[in-house]
N, C-alpha and C positions, 0 to 999 in steps of 0.2 A: 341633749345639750349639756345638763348637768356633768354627764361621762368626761365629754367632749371639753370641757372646762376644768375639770379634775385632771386629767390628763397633762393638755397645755400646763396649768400650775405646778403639780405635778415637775415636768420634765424643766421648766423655769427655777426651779428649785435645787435640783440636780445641778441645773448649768452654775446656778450663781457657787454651787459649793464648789464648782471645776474653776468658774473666775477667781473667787476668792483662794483657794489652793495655788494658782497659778501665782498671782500675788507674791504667797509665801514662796515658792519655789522660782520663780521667772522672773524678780520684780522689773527687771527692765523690758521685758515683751509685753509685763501686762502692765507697765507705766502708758507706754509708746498705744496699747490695743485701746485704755482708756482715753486716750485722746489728748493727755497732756505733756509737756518737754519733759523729759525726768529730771531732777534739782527744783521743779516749781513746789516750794515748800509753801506753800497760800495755798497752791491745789489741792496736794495734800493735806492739811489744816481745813480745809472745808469738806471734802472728802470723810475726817474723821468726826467732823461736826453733825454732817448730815446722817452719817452710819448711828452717832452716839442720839442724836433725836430719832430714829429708827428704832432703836433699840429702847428708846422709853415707852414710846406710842402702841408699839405692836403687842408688847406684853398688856398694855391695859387695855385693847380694845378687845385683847382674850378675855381679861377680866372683866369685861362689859357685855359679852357676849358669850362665853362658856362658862364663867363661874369663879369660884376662889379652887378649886379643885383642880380643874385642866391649869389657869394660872401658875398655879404651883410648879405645875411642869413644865411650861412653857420660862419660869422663874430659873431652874433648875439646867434647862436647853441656854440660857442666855446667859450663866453664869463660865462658858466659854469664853468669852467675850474678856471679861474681865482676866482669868486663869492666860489667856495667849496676850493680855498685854500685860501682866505681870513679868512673863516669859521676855515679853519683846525687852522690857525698860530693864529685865535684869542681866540679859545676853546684849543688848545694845548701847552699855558705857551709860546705864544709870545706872542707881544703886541699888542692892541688893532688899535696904532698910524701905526705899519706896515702892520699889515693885511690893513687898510683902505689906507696908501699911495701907498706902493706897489701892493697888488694884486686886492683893492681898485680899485686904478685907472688904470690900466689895463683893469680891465673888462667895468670902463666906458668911458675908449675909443673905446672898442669893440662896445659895446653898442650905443655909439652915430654914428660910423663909418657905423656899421652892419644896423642901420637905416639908415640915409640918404640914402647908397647904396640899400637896400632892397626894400625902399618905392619911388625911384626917378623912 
């Protein structure tokens, strides 16, 4: 059973990286695949809501349940996150001074936290 659950998760994880990629590359098949009109800007605004409390929750329940050690990595795996919307707001007609202050440095406090915890 245990296999049999690794597996499923597993291959769940795969998919969401092929959703998520589609996104970046297709964003109108995977607007239309996720169920919404494309232009519905609330959709998307909730969408980045629910992704960004996802991305709080999941790193701490590592660190509720693996330690400050896996944390660290899992700190280090989420500082993605921060690094491709830096990218977005600086290739997408924001500026250059926001992408790097705000999502900027975000990811290098991931980055330097996600270290110290991962390699102590």
């Amino acid at each position: 059973m245990t296999i049999a659950a690794l597996v499923v998760a597993t291959l769940g994880c795969l998919f969401i990286l092929f959703i998520g990629a589609r996104f970046l590359l297709a964003p109108t098949i995977a607007v239309a695949g996720f169920g919404v009109p494309e232009g519905n800007v609330r959709a998307l605004t909730n969408i980045k809501g629910v992704r960004d409390i996802t991305s709080g929750i999941v790193p701490l329940v590592v660190l509720a349940v693996a330690g400050t050690h896996v944390f660290g990595w899992a700190l280090l795996a989420a500082a993605i996150t921060p690094i491709g919307d830096a990218i977005i707001v600086a290739t997408g007609g924001g500026t250059l001074r926001h992408a790097i202050s705000v999502h900027g440095a975000t990811a290098l406090v991931l980055i330097v936290a996600g270290l110290v915890l991962a390699l102590a």
